[in-house]
C-alpha positions in Angstrom: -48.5 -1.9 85.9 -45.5 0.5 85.3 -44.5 2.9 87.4 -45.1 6.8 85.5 -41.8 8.3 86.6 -40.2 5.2 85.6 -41.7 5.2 82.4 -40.9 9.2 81.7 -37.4 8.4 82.6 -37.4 5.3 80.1 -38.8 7.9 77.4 -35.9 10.1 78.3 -33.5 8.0 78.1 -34.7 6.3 75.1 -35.1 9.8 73.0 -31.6 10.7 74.3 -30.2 6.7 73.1 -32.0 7.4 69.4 -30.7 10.6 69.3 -27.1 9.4 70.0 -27.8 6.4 67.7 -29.7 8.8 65.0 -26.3 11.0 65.4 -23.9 7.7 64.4 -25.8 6.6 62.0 -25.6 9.9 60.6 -22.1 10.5 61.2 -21.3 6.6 59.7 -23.1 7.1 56.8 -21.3 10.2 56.0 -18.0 8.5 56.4 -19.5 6.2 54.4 -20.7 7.9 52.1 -17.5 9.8 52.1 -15.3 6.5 51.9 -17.4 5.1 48.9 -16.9 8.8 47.1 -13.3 8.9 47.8 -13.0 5.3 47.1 -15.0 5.8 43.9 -12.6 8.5 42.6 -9.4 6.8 43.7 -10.7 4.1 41.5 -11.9 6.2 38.5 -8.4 8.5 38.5 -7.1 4.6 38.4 -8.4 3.7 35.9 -7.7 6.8 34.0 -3.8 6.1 34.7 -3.8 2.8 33.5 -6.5 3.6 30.4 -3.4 6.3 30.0 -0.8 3.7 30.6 -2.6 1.7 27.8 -2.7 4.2 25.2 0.9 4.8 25.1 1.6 1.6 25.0 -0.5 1.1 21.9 0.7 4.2 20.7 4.5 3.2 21.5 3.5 -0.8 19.5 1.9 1.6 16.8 4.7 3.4 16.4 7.0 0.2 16.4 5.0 -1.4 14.0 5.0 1.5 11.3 8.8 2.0 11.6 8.9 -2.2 10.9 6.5 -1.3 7.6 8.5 1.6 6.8 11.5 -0.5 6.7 10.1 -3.2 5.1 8.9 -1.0 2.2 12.4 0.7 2.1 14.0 -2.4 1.7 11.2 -4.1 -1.1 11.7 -0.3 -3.0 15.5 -0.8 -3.4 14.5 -4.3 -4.8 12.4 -2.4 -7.0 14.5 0.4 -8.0 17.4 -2.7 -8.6 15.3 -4.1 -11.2 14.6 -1.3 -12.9 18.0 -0.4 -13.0 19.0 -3.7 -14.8 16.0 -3.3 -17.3 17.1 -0.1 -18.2 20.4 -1.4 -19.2 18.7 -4.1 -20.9 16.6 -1.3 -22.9 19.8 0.7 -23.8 21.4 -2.0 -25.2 18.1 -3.2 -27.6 18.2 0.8 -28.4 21.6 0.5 -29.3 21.2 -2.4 -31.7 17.9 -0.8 -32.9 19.6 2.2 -34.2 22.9 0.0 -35.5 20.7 -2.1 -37.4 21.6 -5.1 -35.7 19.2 -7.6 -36.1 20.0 -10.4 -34.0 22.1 -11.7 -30.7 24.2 -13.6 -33.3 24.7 -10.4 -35.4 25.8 -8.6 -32.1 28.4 -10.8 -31.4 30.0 -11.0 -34.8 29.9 -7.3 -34.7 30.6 -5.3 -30.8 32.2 -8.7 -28.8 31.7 -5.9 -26.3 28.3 -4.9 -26.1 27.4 -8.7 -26.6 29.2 -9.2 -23.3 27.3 -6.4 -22.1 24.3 -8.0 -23.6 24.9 -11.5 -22.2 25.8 -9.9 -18.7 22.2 -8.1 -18.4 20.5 -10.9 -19.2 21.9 -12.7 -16.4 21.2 -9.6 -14.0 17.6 -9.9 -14.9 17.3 -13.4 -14.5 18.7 -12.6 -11.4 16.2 -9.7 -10.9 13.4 -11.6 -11.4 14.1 -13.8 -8.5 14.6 -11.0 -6.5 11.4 -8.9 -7.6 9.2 -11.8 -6.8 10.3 -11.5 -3.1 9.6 -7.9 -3.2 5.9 -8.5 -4.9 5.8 -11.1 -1.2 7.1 -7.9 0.7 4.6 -5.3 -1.0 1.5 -8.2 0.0 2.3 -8.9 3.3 1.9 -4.7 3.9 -1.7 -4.7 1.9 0.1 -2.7 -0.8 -2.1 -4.8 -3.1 -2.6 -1.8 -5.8 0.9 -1.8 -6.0 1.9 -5.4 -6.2 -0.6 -6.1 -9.3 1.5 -2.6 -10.5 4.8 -3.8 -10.5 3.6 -7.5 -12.0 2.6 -5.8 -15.0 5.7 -3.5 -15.3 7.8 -7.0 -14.9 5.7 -9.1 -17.3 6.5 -6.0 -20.3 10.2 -7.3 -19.6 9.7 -10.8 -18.9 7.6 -11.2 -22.1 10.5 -9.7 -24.2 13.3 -11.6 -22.2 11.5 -14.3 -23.1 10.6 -13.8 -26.8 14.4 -13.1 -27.2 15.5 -16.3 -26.0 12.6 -18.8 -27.5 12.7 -17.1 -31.1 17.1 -17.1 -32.0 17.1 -13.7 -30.1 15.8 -11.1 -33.0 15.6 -8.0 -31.9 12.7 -5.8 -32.2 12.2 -3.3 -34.9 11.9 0.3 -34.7 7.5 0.4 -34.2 7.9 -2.8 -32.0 10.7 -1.1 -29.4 9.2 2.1 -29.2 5.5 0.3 -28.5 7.8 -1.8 -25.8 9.6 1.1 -24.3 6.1 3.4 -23.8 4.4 0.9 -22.4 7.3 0.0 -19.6 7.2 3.8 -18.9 3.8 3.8 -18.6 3.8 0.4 -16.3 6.2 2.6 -14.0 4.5 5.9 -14.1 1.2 3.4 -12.9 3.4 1.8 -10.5 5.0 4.5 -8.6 1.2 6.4 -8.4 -0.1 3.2 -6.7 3.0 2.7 -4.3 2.4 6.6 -3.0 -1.6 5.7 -2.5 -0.8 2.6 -1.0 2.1 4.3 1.1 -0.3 7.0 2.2 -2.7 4.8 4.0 0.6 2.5 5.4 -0.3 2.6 9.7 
C-alpha cells in the first residue's frame, strides 16, 4: 500500500512533468509548425523563380525561333520577288512582239538580233528561276505557309505553261486576246499570292 504524502508528491510532480512536457510539445510543434510554413514558402517562392526562370527561357527560344522564321521567310520572298522579276521581263518582251506583230521566235531573230538575245537570255533566267522557286515553295512548307505555297504554284504554272507551249509548238507567240487573258491572270495569281503570304505571315510564331 502506498504511502499518501508520497503519492501527492508523485501527483505533483507528475502535473508539473506534463506541464513542462505539455509546454515542449507546444513549443515544438510551433517550431514545427513554423519550420514546415517557412519551409513551405521557401519552397513555393522556389518554384515561382524557377517557373519564372522557365518562362523566359521559352520566351527567349520563342523569340529565337520567330527571328529564324522571319529570316527564313525574308530570304524565300527575295526568291520570290527574283522570279517575278525575270517573268516580268519575259512578259515585256511577248508585249513587245505582240504589238510589233512578230509572230514567232524565228521572226524575232530575223528582225531585233537584240531583243532575240534578250529573248533567249530570259528564258534562260527562268529556267533558272524555276529551280530556284521550287526551293522557296520547300521554304514557304516547312513554315506552314501552306495557303501561300499552293499560291505561288499557280502563279508559276501561268508561266511555266507558256514557257512551255513556246518551246514544244516552234515558239509562236500569242495573239493579242491570248496575251492579255495570260497577263490578267498572272496579275491576278500575284494579287492571290501576296494576300495569302500576309495571312499566312500574320499567324507566323
Amino acid at each position: 500500500m502506498l504511502d499518501g504524502n508520497i503519492t501527492q508528491e508523485t501527483i505533483g510532480m507528475s502535473k508539473e512533468a506534463y506541464q513542462l512536457w505539455d509546454t515542449t510539445i507546444k513549443i515544438g510543434l510551433g517550431a514545427l509548425i513554423s519550420g514546415v510554413i517557412s519551409y513551405l514558402v521557401t519552397m513555393k517562392n522556389h518554384t515561382h523563380e524557377i517557373n519564372k526562370l522557365d518562362r523566359t527561357h521559352k520566351s527567349e527560344s520563342q523569340k529565337y525561333k520567330l527571328q529564324m522564321k522571319i529570316k527564313i521567310l525574308e530570304n524565300t520572298q527575295n526568291q520570290i520577288d527574283e522570279f517575278s522579276m525575270v517573268c516580268e521581263q519575259f512578259l515585256d518582251i511577248l508585249l513587245t512582239c505582240k504589238n510589233r506583230n512578230i509572230l514567232s521566235c524565228p521572226e524575232l531573230e530575223k528582225k531585233d538580233k537584240l531583243m532575240y538575245k534578250k529573248y533567249q537570255t530570259t528564258q534562260n533566267a527562268l529556267s533558272i528561276e524555276f529551280g530556284n522557286l521550287r526551293k522557296a515553295c520547300s521554304k514557304l512548307t516547312l513554315l506552314g505557309f501552306y495557303s501561300s505555297t499552293k499560291k505561288i504554284k499557280e502563279m508559276s504554272d501561268i508561266i511555266v505553261d507558256e514557257y512551255n507551249r513556246l518551246n514544244k509548238q516552234n515558239e509562236i507567240f500569242m495573239n493579242n486576246i491570248e496575251y492579255n487573258i495570260f497577263r490578267d491572270n498572272f496579275a491576278q495569281a500575284q494579287i492571290e499570292y501576296y494576300i495569302a503570304i500576309n495571312k499566312d505571315f500574320e499567324k507566323l510564331q
